[in-house]
C-alpha positions in Angstrom: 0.0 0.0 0.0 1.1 3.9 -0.9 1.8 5.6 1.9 -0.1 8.9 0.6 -3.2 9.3 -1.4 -1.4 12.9 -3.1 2.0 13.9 -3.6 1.4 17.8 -3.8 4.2 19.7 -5.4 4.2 23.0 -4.3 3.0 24.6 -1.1 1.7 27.8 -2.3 -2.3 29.0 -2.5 -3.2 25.8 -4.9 -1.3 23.1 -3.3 -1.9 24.2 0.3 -6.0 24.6 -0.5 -6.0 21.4 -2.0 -4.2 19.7 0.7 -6.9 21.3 3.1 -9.7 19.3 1.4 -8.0 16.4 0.8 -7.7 16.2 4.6 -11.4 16.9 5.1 -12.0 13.9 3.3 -9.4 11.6 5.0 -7.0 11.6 2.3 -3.1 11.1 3.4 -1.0 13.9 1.6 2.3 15.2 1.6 3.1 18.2 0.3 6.6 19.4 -0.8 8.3 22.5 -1.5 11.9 23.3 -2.9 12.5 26.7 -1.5 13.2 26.7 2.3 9.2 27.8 3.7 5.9 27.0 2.8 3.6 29.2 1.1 4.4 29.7 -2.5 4.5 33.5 -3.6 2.3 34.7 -0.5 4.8 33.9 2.1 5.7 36.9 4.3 8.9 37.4 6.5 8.3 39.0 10.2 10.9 42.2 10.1 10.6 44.9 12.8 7.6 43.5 13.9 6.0 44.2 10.0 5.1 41.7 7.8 6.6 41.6 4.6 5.7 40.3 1.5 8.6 38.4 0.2 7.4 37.9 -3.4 5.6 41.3 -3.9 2.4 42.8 -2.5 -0.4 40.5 -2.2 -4.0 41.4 -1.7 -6.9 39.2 -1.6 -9.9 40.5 -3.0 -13.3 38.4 -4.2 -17.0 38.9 -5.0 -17.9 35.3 -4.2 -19.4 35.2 -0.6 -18.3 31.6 -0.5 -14.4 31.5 -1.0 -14.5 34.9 1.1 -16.0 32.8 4.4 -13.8 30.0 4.0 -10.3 31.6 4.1 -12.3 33.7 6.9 -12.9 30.7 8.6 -8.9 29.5 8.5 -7.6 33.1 9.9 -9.6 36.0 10.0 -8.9 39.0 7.3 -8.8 42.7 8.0 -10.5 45.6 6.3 -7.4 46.9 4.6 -8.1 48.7 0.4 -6.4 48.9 -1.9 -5.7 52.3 -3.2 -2.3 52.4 -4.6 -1.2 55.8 -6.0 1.1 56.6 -9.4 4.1 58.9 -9.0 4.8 60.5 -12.4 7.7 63.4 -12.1 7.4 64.0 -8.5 3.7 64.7 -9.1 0.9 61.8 -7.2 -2.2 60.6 -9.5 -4.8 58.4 -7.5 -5.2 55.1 -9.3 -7.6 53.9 -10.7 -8.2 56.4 -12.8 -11.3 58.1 -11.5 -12.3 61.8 -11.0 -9.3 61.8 -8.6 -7.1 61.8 -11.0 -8.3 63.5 -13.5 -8.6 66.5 -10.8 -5.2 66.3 -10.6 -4.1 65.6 -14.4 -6.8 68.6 -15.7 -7.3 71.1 -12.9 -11.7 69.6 -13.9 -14.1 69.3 -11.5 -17.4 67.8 -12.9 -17.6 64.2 -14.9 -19.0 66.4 -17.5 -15.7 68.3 -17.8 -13.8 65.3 -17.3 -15.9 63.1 -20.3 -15.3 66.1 -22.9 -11.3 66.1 -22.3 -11.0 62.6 -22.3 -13.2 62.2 -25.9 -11.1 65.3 -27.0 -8.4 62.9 -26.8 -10.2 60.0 -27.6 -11.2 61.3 -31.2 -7.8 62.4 -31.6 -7.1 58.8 -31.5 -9.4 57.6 -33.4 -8.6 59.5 -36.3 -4.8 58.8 -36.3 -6.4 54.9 -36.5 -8.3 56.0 -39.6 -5.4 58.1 -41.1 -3.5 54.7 -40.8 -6.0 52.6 -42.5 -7.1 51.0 -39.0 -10.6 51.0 -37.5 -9.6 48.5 -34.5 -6.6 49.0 -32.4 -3.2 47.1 -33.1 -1.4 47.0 -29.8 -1.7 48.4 -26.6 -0.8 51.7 -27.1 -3.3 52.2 -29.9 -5.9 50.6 -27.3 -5.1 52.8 -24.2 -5.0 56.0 -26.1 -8.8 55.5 -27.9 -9.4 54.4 -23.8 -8.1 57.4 -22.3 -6.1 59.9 -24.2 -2.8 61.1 -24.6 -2.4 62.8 -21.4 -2.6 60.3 -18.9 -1.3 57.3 -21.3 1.7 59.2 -21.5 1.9 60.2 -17.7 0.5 56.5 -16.1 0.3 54.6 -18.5 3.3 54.2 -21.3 6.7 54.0 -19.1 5.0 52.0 -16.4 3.7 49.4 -18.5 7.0 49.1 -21.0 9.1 48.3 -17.5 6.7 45.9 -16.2 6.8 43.9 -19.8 10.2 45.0 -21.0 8.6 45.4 -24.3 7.8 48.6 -26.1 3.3 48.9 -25.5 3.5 49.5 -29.8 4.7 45.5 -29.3 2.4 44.3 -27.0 -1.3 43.3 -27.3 -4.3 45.5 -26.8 -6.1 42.8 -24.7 -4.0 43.1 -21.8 -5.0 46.9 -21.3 -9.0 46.2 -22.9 -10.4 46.6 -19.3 -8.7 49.3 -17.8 -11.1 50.8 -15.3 -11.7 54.3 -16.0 -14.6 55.9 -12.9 -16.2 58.8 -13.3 -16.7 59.2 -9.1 -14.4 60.0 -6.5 -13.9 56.2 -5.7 -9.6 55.5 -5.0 -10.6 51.5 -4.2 -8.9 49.8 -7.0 -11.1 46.8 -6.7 -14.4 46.6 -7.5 -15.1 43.2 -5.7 -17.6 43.0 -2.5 -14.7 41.7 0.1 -11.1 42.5 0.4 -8.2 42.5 2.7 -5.3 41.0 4.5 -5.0 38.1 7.1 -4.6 39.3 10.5 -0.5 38.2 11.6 0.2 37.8 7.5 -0.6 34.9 4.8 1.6 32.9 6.6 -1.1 32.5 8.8 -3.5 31.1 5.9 -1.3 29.2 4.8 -0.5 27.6 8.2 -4.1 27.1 8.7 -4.6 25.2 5.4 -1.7 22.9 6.2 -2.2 22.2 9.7 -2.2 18.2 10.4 -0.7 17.7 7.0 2.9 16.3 6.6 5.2 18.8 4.4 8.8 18.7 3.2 10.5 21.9 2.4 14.2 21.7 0.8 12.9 19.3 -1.8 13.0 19.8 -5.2 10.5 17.3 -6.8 13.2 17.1 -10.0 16.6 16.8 -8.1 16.0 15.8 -4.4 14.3 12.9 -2.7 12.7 13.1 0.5 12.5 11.0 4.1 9.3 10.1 6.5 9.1 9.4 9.8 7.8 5.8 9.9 6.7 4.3 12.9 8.3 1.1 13.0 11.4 2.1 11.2 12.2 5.6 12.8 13.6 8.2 9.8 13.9 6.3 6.2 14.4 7.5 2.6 11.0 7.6 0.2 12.8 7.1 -2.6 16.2 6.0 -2.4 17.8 8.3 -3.1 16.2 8.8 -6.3 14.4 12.4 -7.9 10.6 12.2 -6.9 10.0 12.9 -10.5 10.9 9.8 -11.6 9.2 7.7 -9.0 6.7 9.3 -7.2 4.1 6.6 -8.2 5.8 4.6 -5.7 5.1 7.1 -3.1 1.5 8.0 -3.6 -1.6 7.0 -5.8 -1.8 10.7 -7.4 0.4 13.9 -7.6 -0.7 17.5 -8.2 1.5 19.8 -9.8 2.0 23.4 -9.1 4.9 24.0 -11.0 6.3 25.0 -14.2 4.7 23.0 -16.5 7.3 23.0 -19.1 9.7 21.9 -16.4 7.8 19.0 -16.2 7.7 17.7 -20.0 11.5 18.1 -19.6 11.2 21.2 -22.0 10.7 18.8 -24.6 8.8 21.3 -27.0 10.7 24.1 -26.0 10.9 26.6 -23.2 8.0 28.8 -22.0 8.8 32.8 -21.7 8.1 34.4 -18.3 8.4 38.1 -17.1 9.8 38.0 -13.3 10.6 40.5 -10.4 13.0 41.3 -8.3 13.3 43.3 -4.9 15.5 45.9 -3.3 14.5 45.6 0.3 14.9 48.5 2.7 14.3 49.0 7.0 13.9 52.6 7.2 14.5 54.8 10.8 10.8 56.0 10.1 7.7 55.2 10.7 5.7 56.3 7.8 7.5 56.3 4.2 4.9 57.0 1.7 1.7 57.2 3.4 0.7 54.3 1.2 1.5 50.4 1.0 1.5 50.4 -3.2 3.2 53.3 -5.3 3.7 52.9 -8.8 6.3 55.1 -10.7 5.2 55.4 -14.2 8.2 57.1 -15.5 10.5 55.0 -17.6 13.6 56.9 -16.2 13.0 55.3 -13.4 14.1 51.6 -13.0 11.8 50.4 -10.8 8.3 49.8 -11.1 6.7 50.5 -7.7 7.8 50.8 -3.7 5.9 48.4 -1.7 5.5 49.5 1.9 4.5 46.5 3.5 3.2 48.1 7.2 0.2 49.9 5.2 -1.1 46.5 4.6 -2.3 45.5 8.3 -1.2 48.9 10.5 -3.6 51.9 10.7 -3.8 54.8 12.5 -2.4 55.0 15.5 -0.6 51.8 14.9 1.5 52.8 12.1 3.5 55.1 14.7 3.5 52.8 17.4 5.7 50.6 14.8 9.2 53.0 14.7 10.6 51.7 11.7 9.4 50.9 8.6 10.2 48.3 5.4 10.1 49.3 1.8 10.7 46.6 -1.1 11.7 48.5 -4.2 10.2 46.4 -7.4 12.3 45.6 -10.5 10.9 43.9 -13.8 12.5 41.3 -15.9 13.0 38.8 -18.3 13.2 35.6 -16.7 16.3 33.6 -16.3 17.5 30.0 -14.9 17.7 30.3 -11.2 14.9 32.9 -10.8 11.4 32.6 -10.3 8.9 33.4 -12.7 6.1 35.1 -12.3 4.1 36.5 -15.5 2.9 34.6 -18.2 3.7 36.1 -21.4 0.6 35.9 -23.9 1.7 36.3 -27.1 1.2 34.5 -30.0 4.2 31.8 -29.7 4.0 31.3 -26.2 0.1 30.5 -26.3 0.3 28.3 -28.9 3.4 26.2 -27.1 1.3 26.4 -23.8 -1.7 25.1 -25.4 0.5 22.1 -27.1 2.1 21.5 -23.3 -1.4 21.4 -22.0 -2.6 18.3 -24.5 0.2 16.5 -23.0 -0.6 17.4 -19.4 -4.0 16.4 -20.1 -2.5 12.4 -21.2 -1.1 12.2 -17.7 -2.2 9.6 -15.5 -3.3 10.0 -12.1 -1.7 13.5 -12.5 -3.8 16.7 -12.1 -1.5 20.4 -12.8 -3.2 23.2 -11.4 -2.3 27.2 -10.6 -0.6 29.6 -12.6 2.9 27.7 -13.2 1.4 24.8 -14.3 -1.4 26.0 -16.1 0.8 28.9 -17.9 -2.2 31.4 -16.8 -2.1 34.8 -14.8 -4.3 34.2 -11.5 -5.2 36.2 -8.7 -5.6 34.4 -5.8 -9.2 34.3 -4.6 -9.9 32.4 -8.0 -7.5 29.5 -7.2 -9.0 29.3 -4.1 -12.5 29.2 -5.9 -11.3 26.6 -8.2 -9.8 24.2 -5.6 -12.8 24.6 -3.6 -14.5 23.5 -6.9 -12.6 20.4 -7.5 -13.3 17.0 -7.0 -11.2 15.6 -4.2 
């Protein structure tokens, strides 16, 4: 007999939720991890008494009532919103872009004043389309401007969004920027979901919660390493002896889910996916308020980074935030991915969806094998619908 029912690779949001139900229904899992903690992406580090977000700001946000109570019921969530704010040449916009902003871009005052400058714009767009022979946008920039206008794609929208995808937006594809949220009310909440916020003590505390009574290995790399047990009768022994997980895990458990790369685990074999990571500059600061804000973007391309993260605006407020002395910024840099980092974005264009989709007929021929969450499933997820989909899932 296995020992386990599911070999979960991966401890982040997919593999720790699924472990959680597999539990409830009295199924023996172990879950492994190769980095040195649990928790995937979401995993925060306890400095100065602040929780920070190793792996960039994460905020959970959801309209479904259902997914919302059940990570309430594993560690309860505060009320914190998300209002981040765009720093363009020393001047602040509030984002999204809402009458806010466009205060602050025009001088206007009314949504009637703001409607006419932004169609001003928008018509100026539309005929440089026509002048080109065009009647539906190209690429992103083409998209945002008959969006918005020039003003604030130039200001907000241009640099920002050429660091974050190295790419020039005249290169990239108008999708990505087809539902930029553009208010006409004094409303700073970039989400428009029901429920928001953080866990109270940090995700580690979610993720803790999901993965009580479960048995998890970190330090194991499902390709390279092999992993031990405690077994009763024997004391400490070796699963696999000595050999990579990958090529035996069928003699450890019955089924394996897979939260990782899933060209990683074809072996590459029909070539290597792209990815866009990040990386951080982290700071401890001798004050106790930064920016005023946990999220601010800098739009400008002169500058290299993309955003400062300051990561006591997530759960401190009030009063608190000057109780805490110091503070800890994490200073955002986009990149191409490399061997040896972590990646992070998918990146959608026209070669890299058709070799995901090819990678995806073979996962789908797997035995006993189920790949699930952004790595494996080469899709962009926030993280209220992994939860929903887990919480969907057979068991």
């Amino acid at each position: 007999m296995k020992k386990y029912d599911y070999l979960i690779v991966g401890s982040g949001l997919f593999g720790a939720t699924f472990a959680y139900r597999a539990k409830q229904m009295s199924k023996r899992c172990l879950v492994i991890d190769k980095r040195s903690h649990l928790g995937g992406n979401v995993y925060c580090e306890n400095i100065e008494g602040i929780n920070v977000h190793k792996y960039g700001a994460h905020i959970f946000h959801t309209n479904s009532r259902e997914v919302w109570e059940f990570v309430n019921s594993i560690v309860e969530f505060n009320r914190y919103t998300n209002s981040p704010i765009a720093n363009y040449r020393g001047k602040q916009y509030n984002l999204p872009f809402n009458m806010n902003t466009f205060y602050q871009m025009w001088g206007v005052l009314t949504p009637e004043e703001a409607k006419a400058k932004i169609d001003e714009q928008k018509a100026e767009a539309v005929a440089a389309m026509k002048a080109a022979g065009v009647t539906e946008p190209r690429n992103l920039e083409e998209q945002a401007l008959m969006l918005i206008g020039r003003d604030i794609y130039e200001a907000l929208i241009k640099g920002y969004t050429e660091k974050q995808w190295g790419r020039k937006c005249t290169e990239l594809p108008a999708f990505i920027i087809k539902r930029l949220p553009v208010r006409f009310v004094h409303d700073n909440n970039y989400f428009n979901d029901r429920y928001q916020g953080i866990p109270i003590g940090g995700y580690n505390k979610l993720i803790d919660g999901l993965l009580e009574g479960v048995e998890t290995r970190t330090d194991t790399d499902f390709f390279k390493g092999h992993t031990e047990i405690t077994d009763d009768a024997k004391g400490r022994m070796d699963l696999t002896d000595g050999k990579p997980l990958r090529d035996c895990w069928q003699e450890v458990a019955e089924k394996l889910l897979y939260t990782g790369a899933i060209d990683e685990y074809f072996g590459y074999r029909l070539g290597r996916l792209d990815w866009r990571t990040v990386s951080f500059e982290e700071e401890i600061l001798d004050t106790p308020n930064y920016q005023g804000n946990a999220v601010m973007n800098y739009t400008e391309a002169e500058v290299p980074y993309t955003r400062v993260i300051e990561h006591k605006h997530f759960e401190m407020f009030g009063q608190e935030v000057y109780d805490s002395k110091k503070t800890v910024i994490s200073r955002e840099y986009s990149t191409e991915y490399k061997d040896g980092m972590e990646p992070y974005y998918t990146v959608n264009d026209e070669r890299n969806n058709r070799l995901a989709g090819q990678y995806r007929e073979l996962a789908a021929q797997e035995k006993d094998v189920i790949f699930g969450g952004r790595l494996a499933e080469y899709k962009y997820y926030d993280m209220a619908p992994i939860v929903e989909k887990v919480l969907g899932m057979t068991v």
